[in-house]
C-alpha positions as CSV (number, residue, x, y, z in Angstrom):
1,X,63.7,105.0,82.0
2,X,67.0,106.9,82.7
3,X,68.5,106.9,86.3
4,X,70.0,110.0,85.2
5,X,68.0,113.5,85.5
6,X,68.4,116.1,82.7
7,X,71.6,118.1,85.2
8,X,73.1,114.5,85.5
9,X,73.0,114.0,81.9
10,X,74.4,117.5,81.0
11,X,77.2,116.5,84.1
12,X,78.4,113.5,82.3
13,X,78.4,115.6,78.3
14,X,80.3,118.0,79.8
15,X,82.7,115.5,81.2
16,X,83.4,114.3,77.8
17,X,81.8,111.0,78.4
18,X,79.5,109.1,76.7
19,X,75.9,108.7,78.2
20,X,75.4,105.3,77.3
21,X,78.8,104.2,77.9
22,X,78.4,105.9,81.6
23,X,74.7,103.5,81.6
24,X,76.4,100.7,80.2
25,X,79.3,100.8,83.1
26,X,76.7,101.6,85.6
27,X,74.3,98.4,85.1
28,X,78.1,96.2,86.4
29,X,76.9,97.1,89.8
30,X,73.8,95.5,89.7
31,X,75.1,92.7,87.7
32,X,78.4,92.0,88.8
33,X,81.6,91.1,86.4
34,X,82.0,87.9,84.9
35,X,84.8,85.8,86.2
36,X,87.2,85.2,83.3
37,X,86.8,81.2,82.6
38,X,89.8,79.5,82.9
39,X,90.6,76.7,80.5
40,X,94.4,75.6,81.7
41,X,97.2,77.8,83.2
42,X,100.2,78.6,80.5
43,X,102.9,76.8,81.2
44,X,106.4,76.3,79.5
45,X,105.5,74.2,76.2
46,X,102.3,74.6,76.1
47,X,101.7,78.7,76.0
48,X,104.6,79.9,77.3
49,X,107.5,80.6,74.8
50,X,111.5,79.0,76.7
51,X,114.9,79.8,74.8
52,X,118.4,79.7,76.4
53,X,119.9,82.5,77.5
54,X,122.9,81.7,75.0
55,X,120.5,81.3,72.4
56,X,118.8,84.9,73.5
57,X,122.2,86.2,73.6
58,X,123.4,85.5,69.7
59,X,119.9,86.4,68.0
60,X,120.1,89.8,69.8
61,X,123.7,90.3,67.9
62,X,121.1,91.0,64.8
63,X,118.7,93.4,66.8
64,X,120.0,96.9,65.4
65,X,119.7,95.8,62.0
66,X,116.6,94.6,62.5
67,X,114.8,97.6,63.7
68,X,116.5,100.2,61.4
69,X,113.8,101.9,60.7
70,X,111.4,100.8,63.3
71,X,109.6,103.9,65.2
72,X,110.4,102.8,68.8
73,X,108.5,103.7,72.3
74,X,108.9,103.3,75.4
75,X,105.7,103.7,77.4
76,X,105.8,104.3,81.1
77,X,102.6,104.4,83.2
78,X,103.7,107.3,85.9
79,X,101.2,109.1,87.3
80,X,100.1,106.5,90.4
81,X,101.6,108.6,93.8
82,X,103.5,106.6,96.0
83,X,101.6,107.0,99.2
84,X,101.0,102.5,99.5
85,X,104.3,102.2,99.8
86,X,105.4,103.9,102.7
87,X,102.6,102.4,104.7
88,X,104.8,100.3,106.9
89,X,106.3,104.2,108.1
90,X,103.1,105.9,108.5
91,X,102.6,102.7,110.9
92,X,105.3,103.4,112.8
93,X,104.4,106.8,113.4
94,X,101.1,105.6,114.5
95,X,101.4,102.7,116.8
96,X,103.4,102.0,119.7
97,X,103.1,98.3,119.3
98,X,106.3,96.2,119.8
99,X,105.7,94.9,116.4
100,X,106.0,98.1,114.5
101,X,108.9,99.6,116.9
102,X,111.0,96.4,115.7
103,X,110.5,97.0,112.0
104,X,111.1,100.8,112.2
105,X,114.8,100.2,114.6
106,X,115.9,97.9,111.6
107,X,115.0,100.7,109.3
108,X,116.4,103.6,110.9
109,X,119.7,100.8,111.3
110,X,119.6,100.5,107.8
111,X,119.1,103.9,106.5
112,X,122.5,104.6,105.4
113,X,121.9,102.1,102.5
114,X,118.6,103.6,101.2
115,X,119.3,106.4,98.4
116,X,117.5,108.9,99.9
117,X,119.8,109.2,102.9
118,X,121.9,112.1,101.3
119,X,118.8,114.3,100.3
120,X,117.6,113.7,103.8
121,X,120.4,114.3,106.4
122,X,120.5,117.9,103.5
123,X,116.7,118.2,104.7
124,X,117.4,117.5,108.6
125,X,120.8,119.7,108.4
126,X,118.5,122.6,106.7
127,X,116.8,122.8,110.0
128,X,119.9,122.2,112.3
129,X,119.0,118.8,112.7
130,X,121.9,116.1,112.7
131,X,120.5,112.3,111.7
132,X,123.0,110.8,114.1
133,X,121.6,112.6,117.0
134,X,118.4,111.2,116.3
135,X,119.2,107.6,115.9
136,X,121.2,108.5,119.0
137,X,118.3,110.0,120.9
138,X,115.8,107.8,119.8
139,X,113.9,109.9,118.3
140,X,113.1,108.2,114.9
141,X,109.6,109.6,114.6
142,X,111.3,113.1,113.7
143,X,113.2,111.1,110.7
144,X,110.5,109.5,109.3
145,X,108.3,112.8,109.4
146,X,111.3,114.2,107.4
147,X,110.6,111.2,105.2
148,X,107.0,111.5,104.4
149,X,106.0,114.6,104.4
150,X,106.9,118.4,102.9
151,X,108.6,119.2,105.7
152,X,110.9,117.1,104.3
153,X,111.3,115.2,101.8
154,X,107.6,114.8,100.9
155,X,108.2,111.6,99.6
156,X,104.2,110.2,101.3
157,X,103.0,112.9,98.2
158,X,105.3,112.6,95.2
159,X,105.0,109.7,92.6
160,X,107.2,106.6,92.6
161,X,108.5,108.0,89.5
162,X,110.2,111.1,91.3
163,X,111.6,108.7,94.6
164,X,114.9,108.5,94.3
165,X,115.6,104.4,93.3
166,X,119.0,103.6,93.2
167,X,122.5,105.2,93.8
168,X,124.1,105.7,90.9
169,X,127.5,103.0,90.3
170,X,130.0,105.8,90.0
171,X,129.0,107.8,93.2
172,X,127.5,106.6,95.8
173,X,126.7,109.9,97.5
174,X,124.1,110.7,94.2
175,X,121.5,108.5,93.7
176,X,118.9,108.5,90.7
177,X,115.5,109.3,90.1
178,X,113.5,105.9,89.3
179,X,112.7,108.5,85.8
180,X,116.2,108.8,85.4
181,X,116.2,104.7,85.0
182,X,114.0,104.4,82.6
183,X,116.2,107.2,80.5
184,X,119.0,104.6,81.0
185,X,116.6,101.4,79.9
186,X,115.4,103.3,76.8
187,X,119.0,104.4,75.7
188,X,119.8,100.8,75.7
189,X,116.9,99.1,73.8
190,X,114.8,101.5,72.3
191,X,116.5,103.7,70.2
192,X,114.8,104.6,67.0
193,X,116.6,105.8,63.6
194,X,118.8,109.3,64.2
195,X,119.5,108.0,68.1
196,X,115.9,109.3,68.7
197,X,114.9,107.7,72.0
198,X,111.0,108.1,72.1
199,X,109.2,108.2,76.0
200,X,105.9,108.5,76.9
201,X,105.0,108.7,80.2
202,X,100.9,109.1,82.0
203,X,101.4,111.4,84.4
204,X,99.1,113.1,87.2
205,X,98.3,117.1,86.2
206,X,100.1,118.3,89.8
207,X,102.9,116.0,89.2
208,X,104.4,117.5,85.5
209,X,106.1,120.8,86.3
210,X,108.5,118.6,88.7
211,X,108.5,116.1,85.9
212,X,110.2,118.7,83.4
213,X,112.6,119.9,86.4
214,X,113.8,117.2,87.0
215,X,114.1,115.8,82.9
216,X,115.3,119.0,82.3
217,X,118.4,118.7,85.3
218,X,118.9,115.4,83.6
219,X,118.7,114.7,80.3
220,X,121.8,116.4,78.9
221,X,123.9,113.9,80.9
222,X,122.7,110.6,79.4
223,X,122.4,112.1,76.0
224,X,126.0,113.1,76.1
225,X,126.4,109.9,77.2
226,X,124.9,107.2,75.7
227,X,124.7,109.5,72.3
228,X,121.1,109.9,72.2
229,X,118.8,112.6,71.7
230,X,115.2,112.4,73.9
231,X,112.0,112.8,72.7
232,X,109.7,112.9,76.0
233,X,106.2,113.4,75.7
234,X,103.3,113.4,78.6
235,X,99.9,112.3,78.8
236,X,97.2,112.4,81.5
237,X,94.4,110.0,82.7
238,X,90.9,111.9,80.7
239,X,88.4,112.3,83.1
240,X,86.4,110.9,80.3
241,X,87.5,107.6,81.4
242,X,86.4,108.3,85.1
243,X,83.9,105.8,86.5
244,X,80.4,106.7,88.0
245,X,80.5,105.5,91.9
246,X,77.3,103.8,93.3
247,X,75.6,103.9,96.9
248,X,75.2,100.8,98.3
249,X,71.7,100.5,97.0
250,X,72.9,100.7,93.3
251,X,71.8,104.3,93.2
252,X,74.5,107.0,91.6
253,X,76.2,108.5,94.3
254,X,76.3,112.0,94.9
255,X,78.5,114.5,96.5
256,X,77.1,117.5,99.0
257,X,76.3,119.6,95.9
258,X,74.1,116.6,94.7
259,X,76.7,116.3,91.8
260,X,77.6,112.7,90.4
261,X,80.6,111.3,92.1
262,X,83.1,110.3,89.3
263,X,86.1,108.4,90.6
264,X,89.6,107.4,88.4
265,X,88.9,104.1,86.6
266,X,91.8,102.0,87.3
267,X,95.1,101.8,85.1
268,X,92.5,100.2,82.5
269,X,91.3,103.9,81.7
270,X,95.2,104.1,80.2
271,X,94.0,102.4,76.6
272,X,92.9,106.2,75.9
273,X,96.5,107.0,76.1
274,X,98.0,103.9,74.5
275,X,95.4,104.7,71.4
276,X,96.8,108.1,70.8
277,X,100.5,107.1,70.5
278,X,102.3,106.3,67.3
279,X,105.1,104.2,67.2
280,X,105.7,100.8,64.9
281,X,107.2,99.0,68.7
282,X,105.7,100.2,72.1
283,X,107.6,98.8,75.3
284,X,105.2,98.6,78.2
285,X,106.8,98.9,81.5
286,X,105.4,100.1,84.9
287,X,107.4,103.1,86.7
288,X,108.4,100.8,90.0
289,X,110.0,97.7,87.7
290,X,113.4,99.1,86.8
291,X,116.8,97.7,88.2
292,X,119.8,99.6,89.1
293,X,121.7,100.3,86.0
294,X,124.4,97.9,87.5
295,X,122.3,95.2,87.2
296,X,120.4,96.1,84.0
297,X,121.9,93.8,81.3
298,X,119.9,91.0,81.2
299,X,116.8,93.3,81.1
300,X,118.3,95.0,78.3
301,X,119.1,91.8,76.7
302,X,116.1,90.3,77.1
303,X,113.5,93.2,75.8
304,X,115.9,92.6,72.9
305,X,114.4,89.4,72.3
306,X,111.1,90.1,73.4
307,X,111.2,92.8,70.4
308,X,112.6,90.6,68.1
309,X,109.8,88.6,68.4
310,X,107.6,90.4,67.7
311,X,108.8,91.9,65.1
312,X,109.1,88.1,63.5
313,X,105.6,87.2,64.0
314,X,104.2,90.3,63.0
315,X,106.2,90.2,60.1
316,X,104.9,86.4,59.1
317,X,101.0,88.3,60.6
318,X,102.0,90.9,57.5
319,X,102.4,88.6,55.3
320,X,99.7,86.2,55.3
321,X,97.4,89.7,55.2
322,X,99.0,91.2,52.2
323,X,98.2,87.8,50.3
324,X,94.8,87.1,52.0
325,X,92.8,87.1,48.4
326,X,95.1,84.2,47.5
327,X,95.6,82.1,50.8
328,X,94.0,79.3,52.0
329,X,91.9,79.9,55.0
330,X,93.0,77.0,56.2
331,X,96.4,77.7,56.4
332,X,95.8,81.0,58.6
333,X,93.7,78.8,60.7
334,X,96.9,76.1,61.2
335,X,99.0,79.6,61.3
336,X,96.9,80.4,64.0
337,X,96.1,77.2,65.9
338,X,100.2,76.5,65.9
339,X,101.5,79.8,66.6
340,X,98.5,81.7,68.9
341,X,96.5,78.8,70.4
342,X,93.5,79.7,68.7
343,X,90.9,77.3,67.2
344,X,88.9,78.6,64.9
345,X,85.5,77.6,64.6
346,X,85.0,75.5,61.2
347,X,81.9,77.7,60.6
348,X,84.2,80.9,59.9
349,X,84.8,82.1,56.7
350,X,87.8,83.7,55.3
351,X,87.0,87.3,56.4
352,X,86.0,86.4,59.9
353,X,89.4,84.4,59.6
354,X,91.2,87.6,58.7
355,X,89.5,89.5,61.1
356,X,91.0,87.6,64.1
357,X,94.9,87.5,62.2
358,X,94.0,91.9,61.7
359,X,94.3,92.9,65.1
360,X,97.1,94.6,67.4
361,X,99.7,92.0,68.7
362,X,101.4,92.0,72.3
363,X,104.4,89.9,73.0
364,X,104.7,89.5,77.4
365,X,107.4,88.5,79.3
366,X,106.3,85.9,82.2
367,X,108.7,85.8,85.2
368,X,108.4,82.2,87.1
369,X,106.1,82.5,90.4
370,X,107.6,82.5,93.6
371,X,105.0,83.7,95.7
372,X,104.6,87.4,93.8
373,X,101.2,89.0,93.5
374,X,99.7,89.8,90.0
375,X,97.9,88.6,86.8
376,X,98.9,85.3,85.6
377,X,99.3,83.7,82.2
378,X,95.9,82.0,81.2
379,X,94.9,79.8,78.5
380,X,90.8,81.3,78.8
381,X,87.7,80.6,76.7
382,X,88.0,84.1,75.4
383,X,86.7,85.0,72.8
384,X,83.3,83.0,72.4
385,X,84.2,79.5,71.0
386,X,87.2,80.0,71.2
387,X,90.3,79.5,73.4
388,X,93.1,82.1,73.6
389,X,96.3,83.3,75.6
390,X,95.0,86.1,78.3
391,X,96.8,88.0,81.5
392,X,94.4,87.2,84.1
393,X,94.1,88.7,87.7
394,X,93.4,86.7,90.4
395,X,90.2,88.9,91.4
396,X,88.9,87.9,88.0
397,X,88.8,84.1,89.0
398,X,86.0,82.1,90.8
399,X,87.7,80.7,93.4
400,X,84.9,78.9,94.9
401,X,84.3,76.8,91.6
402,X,86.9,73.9,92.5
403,X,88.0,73.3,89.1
404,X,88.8,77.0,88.5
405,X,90.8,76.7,91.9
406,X,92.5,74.2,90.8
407,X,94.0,75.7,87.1
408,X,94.9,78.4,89.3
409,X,97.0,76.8,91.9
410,X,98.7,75.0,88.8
411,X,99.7,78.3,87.4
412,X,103.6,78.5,87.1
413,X,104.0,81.9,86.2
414,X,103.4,85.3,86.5
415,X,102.9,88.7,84.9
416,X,105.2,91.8,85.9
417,X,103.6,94.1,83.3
418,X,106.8,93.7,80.5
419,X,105.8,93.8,76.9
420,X,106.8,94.8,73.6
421,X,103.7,95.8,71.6
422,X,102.5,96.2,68.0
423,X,99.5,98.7,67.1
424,X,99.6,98.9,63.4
425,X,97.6,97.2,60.9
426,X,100.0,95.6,57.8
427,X,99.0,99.1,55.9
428,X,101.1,101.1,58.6
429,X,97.3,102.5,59.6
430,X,96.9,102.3,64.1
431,X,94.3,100.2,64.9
432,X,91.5,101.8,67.1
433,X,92.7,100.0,70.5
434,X,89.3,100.6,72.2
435,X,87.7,97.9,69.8
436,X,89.7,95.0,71.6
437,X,89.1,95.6,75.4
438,X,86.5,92.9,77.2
439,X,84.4,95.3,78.7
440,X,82.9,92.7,81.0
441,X,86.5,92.4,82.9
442,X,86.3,94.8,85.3
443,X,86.3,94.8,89.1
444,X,84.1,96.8,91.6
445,X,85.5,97.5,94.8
446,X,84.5,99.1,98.5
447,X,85.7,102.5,99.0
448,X,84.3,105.5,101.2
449,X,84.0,109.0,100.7
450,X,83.6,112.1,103.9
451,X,82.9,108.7,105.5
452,X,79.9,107.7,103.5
453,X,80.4,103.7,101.3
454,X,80.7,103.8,97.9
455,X,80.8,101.4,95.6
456,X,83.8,101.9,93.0
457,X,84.3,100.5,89.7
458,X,87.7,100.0,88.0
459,X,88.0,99.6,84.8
460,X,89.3,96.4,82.6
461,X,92.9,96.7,83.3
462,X,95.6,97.3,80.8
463,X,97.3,94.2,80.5
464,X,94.6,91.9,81.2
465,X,91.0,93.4,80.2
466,X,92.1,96.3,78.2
467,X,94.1,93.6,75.7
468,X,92.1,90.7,75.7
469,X,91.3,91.1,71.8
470,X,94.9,91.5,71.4
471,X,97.1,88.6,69.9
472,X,99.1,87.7,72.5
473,X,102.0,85.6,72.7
474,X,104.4,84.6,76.3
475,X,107.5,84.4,76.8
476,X,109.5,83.3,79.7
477,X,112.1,86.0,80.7
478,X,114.6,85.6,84.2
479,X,113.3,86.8,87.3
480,X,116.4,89.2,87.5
481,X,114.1,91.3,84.7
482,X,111.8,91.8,87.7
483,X,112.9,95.0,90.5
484,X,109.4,95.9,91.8
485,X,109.5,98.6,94.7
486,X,106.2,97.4,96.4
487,X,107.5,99.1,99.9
488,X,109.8,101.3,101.5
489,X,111.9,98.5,102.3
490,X,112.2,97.4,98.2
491,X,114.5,100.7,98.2
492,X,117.6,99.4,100.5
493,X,120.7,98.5,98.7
């Protein structure tokens, strides 16, 4: 019998969801997630690809030659707001505690290296309002107002991707948009045949008309001069993806009108937008993870490699497809056992064999821990009878099982979402990405809404659940490759 009454069903239709998809997702919060069974951690020799940076540096001399021709993308999940990060401000404005006073002196000290400070001694100055008269009259809760919200700078509402990042090297008093970076990255390394630099970025509805302003301000600049031409294209999260919320009880939860509550489904729901992309190379790179153009070269040089990679495995992939009539199963089975990890079972036959060579292929860059949060590299038992290379999130592991523990406190590395991907099968056609996402990898979480408990589920994400059919291989890239801005504080210079 359907928990779902005839308006409910005609709800979800109307949605552009799938009924039993919606039923399928639903029965997770009665059931739970799996955890993701952890075989050993990845670690340098044994799952996780090392080459010396002189090495890195002379194959790359051959990287323009090598993707003449190659339809390259850079795609840039964008649309998150930026509201997390200026948590430790809203603090400040909050509390009176000792604690919080210390932290917001040190940043009102330091504001003159954060590059924002221009735009907001304009905002303060707009109302006759000098900056050093505030710092002088202690009155720092009128600056960070100016900060967060539209009376000023409105920084509390806009996405990361439209925070000004970094100053720019050749004038201090400009500083760029963390967009503007990636327009710098993409120049670099993915430039496609005719100097056509392909972006893509996910981006909320509210969010795109400043999105083209600020593109449209300044494109002509870094095509004039890096000598590139940019083709920018958009896409939103589809409220198809949206997740059904449950009551505490396990009962669909409802809003005042009685209505289904649908919430966002996580940055897994972002497959949908990956799937409708062409492009022979995709770069995968979150908004917040961009360095200062100043600093950019060994990122540049080192998605260089990470494309290079891929394109040599794929091409080897391509090969052993195009010939599959004539080749030995059991060579693709050593191809795959010495290059991928993966046993496969001796009870497979050739096509099953082919089956787990035909699929899309991701090559991730693994930045050594030092105490960073995020999905590690896993060797899991994934898929059945088998044991494969996976991203895995540390919410997806049973930490009470000792032995699971233990392969995760041995964990070396970590992911910070930077890979070069391949979604085309050896005919050119795009693989339907949806048909190699673990849909029992997802997470439910606690959340409230007009003060009433929910129970939220996010979907697998995109690097971990969302790709766990993918063929994945790790490499280990420097930790300079990583510039996360987590916090307010991640933006001083």
């Amino acid at each position: 019998m359907s928990i779902f009454t005839p308006s409910d069903l005609t709800q979800i239709r109307e949605r552009g969801s799938v009924v039993e998809d919606v039923e399928q997702q639903f029965a997770h919060f009665k059931t739970g997630f799996p955890y993701s069974p952890l075989n050993r951690p990845a670690t340098v020799g044994d799952g996780i690809i090392r080459e010396n940076h002189k090495t890195i540096a002379s194959l790359i001399t051959a990287y323009d030659d090598k993707m003449a021709g190659v339809k390259l993308l850079k795609f840039v999940p964008a649309s998150g707001a930026a509201s997390r990060m200026f948590k430790p401000l809203f603090d400040m404005l909050e509390n009176d505690d000792p604690q919080y006073m210390e932290k917001g002196l040190q940043f009102i000290t330091d504001l003159k290296k954060y590059p924002f400070y221009h735009d907001l001694t304009q905002a303060l100055q707009s109302k006759n309002l000098l900056i050093d008269n505030l710092i002088a009259q202690g009155d720092y809760k009128t600056i960070i107002r100016n900060i967060l919200f539209d009376e000023g700078l409105d920084y509390s509402q806009k996405p990361k991707a439209l925070l000004k990042f970094h100053r720019e090297p050749e004038n201090e008093e400009h500083s760029r948009y963390a967009v503007e970076e990636h327009l710098v990255e993409a120049a670099c390394y993915a430039k496609s045949k005719g100097g056509i630099c392909h972006l893509h970025f996910t981006v909320s509805p509210h969010h795109l008309n400043d999105f083209n302003k600020i593109i449209d301000r300044v494109r002509p600049k870094y095509e004039q001069r890096f000598g590139v031409k940019y083709d920018i294209t958009y896409s939103v999260q589809n409220p198809a993806t949206d997740t059904l919320a449950a009551t505490e009880d396990n009962l669909p939860f409802r809003n005042e009108d009685g209505q289904l509550l649908f919430r966002p489904g996580g940055h897994g729901a972002l497959i949908s937008n990956l799937n409708e992309l062409d492009a022979d190379l995709i770069f995968v790179k979150n908004i917040d993870n961009v360095a200062n153009e100043a600093r950019m070269e060994d990122t540049i040089i080192y998605k260089k490699y990470l494309a290079l990679t891929l394109v040599n495995v794929r091409n080897r992939i391509f090969d052993y497809l195009k010939n599959a009539e004539n080749e030995n199963d059991t060579k693709i089975k050593h191809f795959l056992k010495n290059d991928f990890g993966i046993d496969i079972p001796d009870n497979y036959d050739k096509k099953n064999v082919i089956n787990f060579l035909n699929r899309p292929i991701r090559i991730c860059g693994m930045v050594k821990n030092e105490g960073e949060p995020g999905g590690g590299p896993f060797w899991a038992n994934y898929p059945q009878n088998s044991v494969s290379l996976q991203i895995v999130e540390t919410s997806q592991i049973d930490k009470t099982n000792a032995a699971q523990k233990a392969i995760l406190e041995q964990s070396s590395h970590f992911n910070p979402v930077d890979m070069v991907c391949s979604i085309k099968n050896y005919n050119g056609e795009k693989f339907n990405l949806k048909e190699f996402v673990d849909n029992n990898s997802g997470f439910i979480s606690e959340k409230s809404y007009n003060g009433k408990i929910l129970k939220a589920m996010e979907l697998p994400g995109l690097w971990n659940g969302a790709m766990a059919g993918w063929l994945t291989l790790f490499v280990e890239v420097p930790l300079s490759t990583f510039n996360p801005v987590k916090t307010v504080f991640d933006l001083k210079e």
